[in-house]
N, C-alpha and C positions, 0 to 999 in steps of 0.2 A: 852113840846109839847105833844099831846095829838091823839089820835086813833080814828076811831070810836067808836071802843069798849069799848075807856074809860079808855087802859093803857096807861100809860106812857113810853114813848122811852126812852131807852137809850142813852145817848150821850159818846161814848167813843173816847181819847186823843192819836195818835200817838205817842207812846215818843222815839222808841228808831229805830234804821234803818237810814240810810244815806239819803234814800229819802223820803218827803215830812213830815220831822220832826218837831214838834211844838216846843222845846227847836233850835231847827234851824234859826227858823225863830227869835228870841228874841234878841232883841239888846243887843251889845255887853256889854253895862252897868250894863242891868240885869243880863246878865250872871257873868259880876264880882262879885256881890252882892250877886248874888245868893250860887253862886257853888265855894268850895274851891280851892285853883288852881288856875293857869292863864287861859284867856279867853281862849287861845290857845290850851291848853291842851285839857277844854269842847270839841273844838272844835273837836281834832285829834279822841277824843272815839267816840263821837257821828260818823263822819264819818266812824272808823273803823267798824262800828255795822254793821254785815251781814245780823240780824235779824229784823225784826219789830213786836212791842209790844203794845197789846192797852191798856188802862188803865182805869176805868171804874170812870167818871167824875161822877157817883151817886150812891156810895157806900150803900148808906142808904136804897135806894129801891130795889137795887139788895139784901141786907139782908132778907129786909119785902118779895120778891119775896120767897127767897130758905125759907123761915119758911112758905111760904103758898104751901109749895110739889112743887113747879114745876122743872121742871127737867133739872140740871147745862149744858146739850147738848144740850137742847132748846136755852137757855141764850146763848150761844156760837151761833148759828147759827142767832139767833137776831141779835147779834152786828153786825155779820159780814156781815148782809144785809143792815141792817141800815147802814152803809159806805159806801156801792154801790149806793144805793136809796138816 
């Protein structure tokens, strides 16, 4: 997705926090497949998490960003609009 100006948005991934978690919402099959452990367990950390973490779904262009100077407290204040908006 695209700007006027021509950058590119970030799209960053909830992963960790009890509420509105994306490993959350994954059915329980995936999560067997995925993750070592019973689904159970997935399940008990993921809820114990007080915290939430975002994760940045386009690594590639947040690198090409910080090699063109911009500044890692800009990036941070990005994301964290781009989640609200």
């Amino acid at each position: 997705m695209s700007s006027s100006s021509g950058t590119i948005l970030q799209y960053k991934y909830l992963l960790k926090g009890s509420k509105d978690n994306v490993i959350r919402h994954l059915d329980r099959e995936v999560k067997e497949l995925t993750f070592p452990g019973s689904t159970e367990d997935v399940e008990r950390l993921i809820k114990n998490q007080q915290q939430s973490y975002f994760a940045n779904a386009q690594p590639h262009q947040q690198q090409q960003r910080e090699k063109e100077g911009r500044r890692e407290g800009r990036d941070i204040i990005s994301s964290i609009l781009s989640t609200v908006y």
